[in-house]
N, C-alpha and C positions, 0 to 999 in steps of 0.2 A: 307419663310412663316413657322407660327412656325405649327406642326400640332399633334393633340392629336391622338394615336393607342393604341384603348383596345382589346383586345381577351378575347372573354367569350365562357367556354367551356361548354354545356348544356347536361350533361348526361340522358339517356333516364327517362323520365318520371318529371323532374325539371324542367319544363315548361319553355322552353327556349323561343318557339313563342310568350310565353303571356309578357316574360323579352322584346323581340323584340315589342314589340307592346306598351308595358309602357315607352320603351326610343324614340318610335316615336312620341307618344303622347305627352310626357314629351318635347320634343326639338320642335314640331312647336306650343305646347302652349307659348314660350319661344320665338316667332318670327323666327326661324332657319326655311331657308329652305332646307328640307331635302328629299334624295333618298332613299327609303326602298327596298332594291332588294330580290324579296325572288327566290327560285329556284323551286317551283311550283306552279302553278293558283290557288290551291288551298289556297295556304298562302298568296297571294294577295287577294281572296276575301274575309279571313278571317282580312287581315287589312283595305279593305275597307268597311266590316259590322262595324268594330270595330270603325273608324274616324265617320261615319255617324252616329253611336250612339252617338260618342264625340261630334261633332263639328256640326251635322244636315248634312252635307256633306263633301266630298274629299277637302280638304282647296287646295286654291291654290298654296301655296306654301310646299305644300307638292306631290312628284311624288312616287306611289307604282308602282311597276311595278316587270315582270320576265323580264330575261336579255336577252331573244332573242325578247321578245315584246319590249323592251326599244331599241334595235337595228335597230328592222324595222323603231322605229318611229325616232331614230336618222339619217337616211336615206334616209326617207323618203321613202320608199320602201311597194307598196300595198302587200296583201296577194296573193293577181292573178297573182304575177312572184314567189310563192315559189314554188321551184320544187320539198317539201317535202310532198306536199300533195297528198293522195291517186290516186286521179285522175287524175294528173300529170306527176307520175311513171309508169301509165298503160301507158301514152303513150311516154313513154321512153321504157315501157318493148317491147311494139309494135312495137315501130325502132327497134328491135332486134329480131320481130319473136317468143314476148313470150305470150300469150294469157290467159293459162289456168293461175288459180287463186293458183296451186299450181305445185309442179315437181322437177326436179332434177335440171334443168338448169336454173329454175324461185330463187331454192333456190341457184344456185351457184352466177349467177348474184345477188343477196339477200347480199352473204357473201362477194363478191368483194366489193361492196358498202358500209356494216359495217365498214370494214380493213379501207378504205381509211376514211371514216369519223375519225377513230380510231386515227388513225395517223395524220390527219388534226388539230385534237385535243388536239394532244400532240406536235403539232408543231415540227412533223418530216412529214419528204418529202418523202413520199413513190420509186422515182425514187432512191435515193441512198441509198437502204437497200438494200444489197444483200443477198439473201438464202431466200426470202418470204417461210413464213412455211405454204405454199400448196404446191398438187402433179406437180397443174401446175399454176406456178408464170406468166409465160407470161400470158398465156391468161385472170389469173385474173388485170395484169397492161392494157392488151387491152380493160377489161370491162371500169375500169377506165380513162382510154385516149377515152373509146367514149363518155362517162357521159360527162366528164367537154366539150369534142366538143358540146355535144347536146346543153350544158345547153347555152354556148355563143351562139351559132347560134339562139335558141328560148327566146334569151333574159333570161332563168331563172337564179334563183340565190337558194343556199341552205341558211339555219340559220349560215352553218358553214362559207358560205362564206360571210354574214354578220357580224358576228363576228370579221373576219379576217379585214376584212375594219375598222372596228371601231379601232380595236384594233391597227392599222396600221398608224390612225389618221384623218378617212375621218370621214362627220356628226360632227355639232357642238355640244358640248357638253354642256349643262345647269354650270351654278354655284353652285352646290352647297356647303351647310354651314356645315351638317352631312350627311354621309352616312351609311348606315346601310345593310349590307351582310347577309343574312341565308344562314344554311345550306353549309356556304364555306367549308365543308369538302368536298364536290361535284364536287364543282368547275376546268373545266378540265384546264390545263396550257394554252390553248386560251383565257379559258376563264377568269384566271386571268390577262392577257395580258389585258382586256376587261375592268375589273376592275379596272387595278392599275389607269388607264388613268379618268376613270370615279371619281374615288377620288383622284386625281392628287392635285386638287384647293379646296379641303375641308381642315375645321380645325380641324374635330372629325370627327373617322371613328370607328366604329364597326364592326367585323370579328368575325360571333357566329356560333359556329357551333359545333363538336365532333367526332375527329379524330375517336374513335373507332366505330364509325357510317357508317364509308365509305362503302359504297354499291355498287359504280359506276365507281370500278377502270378500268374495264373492257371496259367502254365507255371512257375513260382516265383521270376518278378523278384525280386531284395529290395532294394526300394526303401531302406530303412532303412538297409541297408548303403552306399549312396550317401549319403546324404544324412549321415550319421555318420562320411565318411569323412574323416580327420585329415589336415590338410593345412596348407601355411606361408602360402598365400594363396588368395584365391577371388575370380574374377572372373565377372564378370557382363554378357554380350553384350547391350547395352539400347537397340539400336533395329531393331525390322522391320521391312524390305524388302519385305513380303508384306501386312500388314495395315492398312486407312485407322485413323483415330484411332480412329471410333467401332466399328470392330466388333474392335479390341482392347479397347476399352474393356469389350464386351459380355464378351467372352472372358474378364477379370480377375476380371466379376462372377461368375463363373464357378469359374475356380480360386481363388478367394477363399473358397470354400464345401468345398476340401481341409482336413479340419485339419492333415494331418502335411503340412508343406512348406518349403518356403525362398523367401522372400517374393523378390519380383525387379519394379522399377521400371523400365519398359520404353517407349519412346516409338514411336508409329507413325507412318504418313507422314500426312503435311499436308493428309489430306482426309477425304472421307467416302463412307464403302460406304451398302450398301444390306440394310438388315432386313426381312422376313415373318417374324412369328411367329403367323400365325395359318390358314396354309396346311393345305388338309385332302388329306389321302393321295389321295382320289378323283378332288380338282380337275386335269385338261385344264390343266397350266402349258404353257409355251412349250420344249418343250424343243429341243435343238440350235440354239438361236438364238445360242448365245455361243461364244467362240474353244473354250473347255475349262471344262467340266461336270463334277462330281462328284457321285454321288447317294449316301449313307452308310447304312448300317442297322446296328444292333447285332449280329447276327447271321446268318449264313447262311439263317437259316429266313425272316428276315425279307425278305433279300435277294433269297430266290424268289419270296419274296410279290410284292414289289416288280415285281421281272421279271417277271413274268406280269400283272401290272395294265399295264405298258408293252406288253406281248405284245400284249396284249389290243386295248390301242389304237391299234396301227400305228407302235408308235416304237421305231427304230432305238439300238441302246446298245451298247457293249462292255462286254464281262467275262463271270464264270461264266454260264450259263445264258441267254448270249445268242444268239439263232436265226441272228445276223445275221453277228456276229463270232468266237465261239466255238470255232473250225475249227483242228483237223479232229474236238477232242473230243464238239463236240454236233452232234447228226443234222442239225438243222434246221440249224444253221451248214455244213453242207457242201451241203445241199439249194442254200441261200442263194446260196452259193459258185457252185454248178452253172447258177443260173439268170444270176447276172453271165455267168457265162463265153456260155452258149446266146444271152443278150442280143446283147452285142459279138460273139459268133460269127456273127450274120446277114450282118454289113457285112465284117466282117474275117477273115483264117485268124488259126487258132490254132496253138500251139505244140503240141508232141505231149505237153509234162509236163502242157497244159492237157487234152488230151483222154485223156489216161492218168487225169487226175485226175474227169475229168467220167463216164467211162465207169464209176467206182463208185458213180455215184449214179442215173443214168438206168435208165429200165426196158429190161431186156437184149432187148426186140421192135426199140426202136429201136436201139440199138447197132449190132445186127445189121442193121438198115435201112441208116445209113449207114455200114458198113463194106462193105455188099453197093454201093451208091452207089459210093461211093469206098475201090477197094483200099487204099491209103494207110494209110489208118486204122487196116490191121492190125499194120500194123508198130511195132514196140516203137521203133524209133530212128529215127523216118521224119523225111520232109520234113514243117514243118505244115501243118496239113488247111485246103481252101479256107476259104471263109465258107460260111455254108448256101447261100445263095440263089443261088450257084451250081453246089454239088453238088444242089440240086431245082430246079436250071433256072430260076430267076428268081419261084419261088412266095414268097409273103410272108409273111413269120412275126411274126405279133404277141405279143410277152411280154407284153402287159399283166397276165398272169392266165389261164393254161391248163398251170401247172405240176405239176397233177395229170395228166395225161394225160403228162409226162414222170415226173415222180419218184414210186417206190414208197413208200407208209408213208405219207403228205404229208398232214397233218389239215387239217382245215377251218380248224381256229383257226391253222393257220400261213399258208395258204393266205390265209385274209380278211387277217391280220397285212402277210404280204408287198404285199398289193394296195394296202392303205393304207398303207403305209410306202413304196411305188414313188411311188403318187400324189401323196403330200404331198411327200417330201423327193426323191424320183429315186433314180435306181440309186446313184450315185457317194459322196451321202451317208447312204445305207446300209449302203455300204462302210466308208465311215470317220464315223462317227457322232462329235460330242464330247461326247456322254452318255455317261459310264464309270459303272457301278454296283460298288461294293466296299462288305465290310465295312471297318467304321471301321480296324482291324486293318491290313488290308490297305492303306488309304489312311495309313498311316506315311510321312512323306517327302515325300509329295506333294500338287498345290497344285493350283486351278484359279479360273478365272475367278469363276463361278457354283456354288454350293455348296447342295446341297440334303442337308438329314441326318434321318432319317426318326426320329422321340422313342419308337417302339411298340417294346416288348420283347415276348417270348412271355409268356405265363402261367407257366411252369414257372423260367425266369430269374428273371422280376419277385418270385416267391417265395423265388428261392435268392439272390440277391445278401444276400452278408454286409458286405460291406466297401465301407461310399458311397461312402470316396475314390476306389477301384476305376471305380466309375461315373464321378466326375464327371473321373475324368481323361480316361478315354476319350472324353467326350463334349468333354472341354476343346479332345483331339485334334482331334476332327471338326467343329468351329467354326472354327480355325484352320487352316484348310486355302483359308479362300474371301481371293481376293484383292480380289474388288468386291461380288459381293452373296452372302445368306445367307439361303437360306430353309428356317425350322423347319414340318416335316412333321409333321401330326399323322393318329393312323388311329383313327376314330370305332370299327371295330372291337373295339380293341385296351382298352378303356371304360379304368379307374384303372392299367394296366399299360402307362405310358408314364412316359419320364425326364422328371424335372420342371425347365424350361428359366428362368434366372431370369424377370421381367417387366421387358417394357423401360419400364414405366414407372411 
């Protein structure tokens, strides 16, 4: 069978999803029944908003799907045998005697489990590797010989070991006519195994993606296997939408310093951003002054750092570990939550899901104050509750800062944090802050105004990193991400264990 192979490579900001979206569209108006695989949920339901605008709905002969949900369902396989799911592993950590929610042995068990997935992924067999690079290899291949016992005896199965089976040849496979891959720089060599079979019996296959995008070598991308992939033409997405001249240009100098890659001539738009490269982690910038902010760190560890230097100095951010936004998973974000509501609760009633929600954070003296106040209050499905100042008769309540006297636990360092983050920016933009903090990871996809990317690695990374390209794509990542200014974060802390950023001049 004769079969058409194109490669399109989508440099950041040339709108590769929207290319991926117009050739899905383009082939089942065309009668082709076609596979869209994307590599996040999130890009499947941006091409099922996108058919239902088209088409009024999901055509039938069209299947969107990610590739571990196209597994299960080639399978046949419910969600209630995955043994990835949170509540699943607790009782796997529980055969083992592990309860608490965090610890040494909770994380060592943690890292026995990454490796071997790691390896599953790369379709190498952890039994014949010798020298595992831990202190103690045995005991991490014992965590793994009791996993795979648990999971047959309780019937479960992981995504990894669905893959394996497909890829292997179990589950019928559909016919399809086009297939269409995002994102295959991602793609780990199972899961190309997954793929080659899935478009085995098509006659046009697309393969879009951007080697200098790899981000997930770590979970075992294989880049190489992209990049080596035999095809009848290869096109090349070559102008951003996203970047001025010069801060692609800066970004070139950049991946220019991959060796293993696929060179790509790329035009930006007709103007010019804005460079810092000499910003120190400690300096007081401006922040929430632009429409949408991005602040980047390499790592989680680094990203608490980060967030606790903002903590510190009264500024408002979303994401992990944020006091402000965070809700309902971090304390301080619900505390946060509690004092908007108490705010706007002077002037105005509330809803009862507001005072259902505010009564888990307040000290239970007052509760009971104003439920004694206002019977109301007790009921689970009531009317909503006045404003304060007229359930205490017209007394005045100042939030500036006495939210210790409301919320239990309430530290000082949040307490100061809240007072000066009220002061400077107000309630409303506390609420919605446009400083996001993510790892670079985590900022896949997305863009913003103002882009700050912090260069400090841990000591323990800055030792283990084997593989530059590794770095310098991820940091290529998080360059590319600002669409007017860029500012490189340096942490005087962090001394010779920061990425080393070209010089602009």
């Amino acid at each position: 069978m004769n079969q058409t192979r194109i490669k399109i490579y989508g440099p950041p900001g040339t709108g590769k999803t929207t290319y991926c979206l117009d050739l899905l569209c383009e082939h089942l108006q065309a009668g082709d029944r076609v596979l869209f695989l994307s590599f996040t949920r999130a890009a499947k339901l941006e091409a099922h908003d996108r058919l239902i605008r088209l088409f009024g709905a999901v055509p039938e002969h069209a299947t969107v799907s990610t590739i571990h949900a196209l597994c299960l369902r080639l399978l046949n396989v419910g969600v209630d045998c995955l043994a990835d799911r949170p509540n699943v592993m607790r009782l796997f950590l529980a055969l083992l005697g592990v309860t608490a929610p965090r610890g040494k042995r909770r994380d060592f068990i943690q890292t026995s489990l990454d490796f071997h997935g790691r390896l599953r992924n790369k379709m190498v067999e952890w039994e014949f590797i010798e020298g595992l690079p831990f202190e103690d290899p045995q005991n991490i291949k014992h965590i793994i010989r009791q996993f795979e016992a648990w999971k047959t005896k309780e019937g479960y199965v992981d995504f990894t070991d669905l893959l394996k089976q497909v890829a292997i040849g179990r589950g019928e496979v559909p016919k399809y006519d086009v297939v269409i891959i995002d994102e295959a720089q991602d793609l780990t060599t199972l899961q190309w195994a997954v793929v080659d079979r899935l478009y085995a019996n098509a006659s046009t296959v697309y393969v879009v993606g951007d080697d200098d995008q790899t981000v997930y070598s770590f979970l075992g991308a294989d880049v190489t296997r992209f990049l080596t992939w035999s095809c009848d033409a290869i096109r090349i997405l070559d102008y951003s939408h996203r970047l001025p001249k010069n801060l692609l240009a800066y970004s070139q100098l950049l991946a220019k310093q991959i060796k293993v890659r696929q060179d790509k001539q790329v035009r930006g738009q007709d103007r010019n951003g804005k460079i810092y490269d000499d910003i120190c982690m400690l300096e007081n910038l401006t922040y929430n002054s632009r429409p949408s902010e991005l602040y980047l760190t390499r790592n989680a560890y680094m990203q608490r750092k980060v967030s606790n230097l903002l903590i510190s100095q009264g500024i408002p951010f979303r994401g992990r570990y944020s006091p402000f936004t965070d809700y309902p998973i971090n304390y301080g974000a619900r505390v946060f939550e509690g004092i908007r509501i108490v705010h706007e609760w002077r002037d105005r009633q509330i809803e009862t899901r507001e005072w259902t929600r505010l009564k888990r954070t307040l000290r239970k003296p007052l509760v009971d104050l104003i439920e004694d106040k206002y019977s109301g209050a007790r009921e689970v499905h009531g009317q909503p509750v006045p404003p304060l100042r007229q359930i205490f008769k017209g007394e005045d309540f100042d939030t500036s800062g006495w939210w210790s006297m409301l919320f239990p636990s309430l530290s000082g360092k949040l307490e100061s944090s809240y007072k000066l983050a009220i002061k400077n920016f107000g309630i409303e933009r506390c609420c919605s802050p446009t400083l996001e903090i993510s790892t670079i990871h985590g900022a896949k996809g997305k863009e913003a105004d103002r882009v700050y990317v912090c260069s400090a690695l841990t000591d323990k990374l800055y030792r283990s990193i084997d593989t530059k390209d590794d770095e310098h794509r991820l940091f290529y990542v998080a360059v590319t991400r600002a669409r007017e200014e860029l500012f490189i974060i340096h942490d005087e802390d962090a001394g010779p264990a920061q990425y080393q950023f070209p010089k602009l001049y």
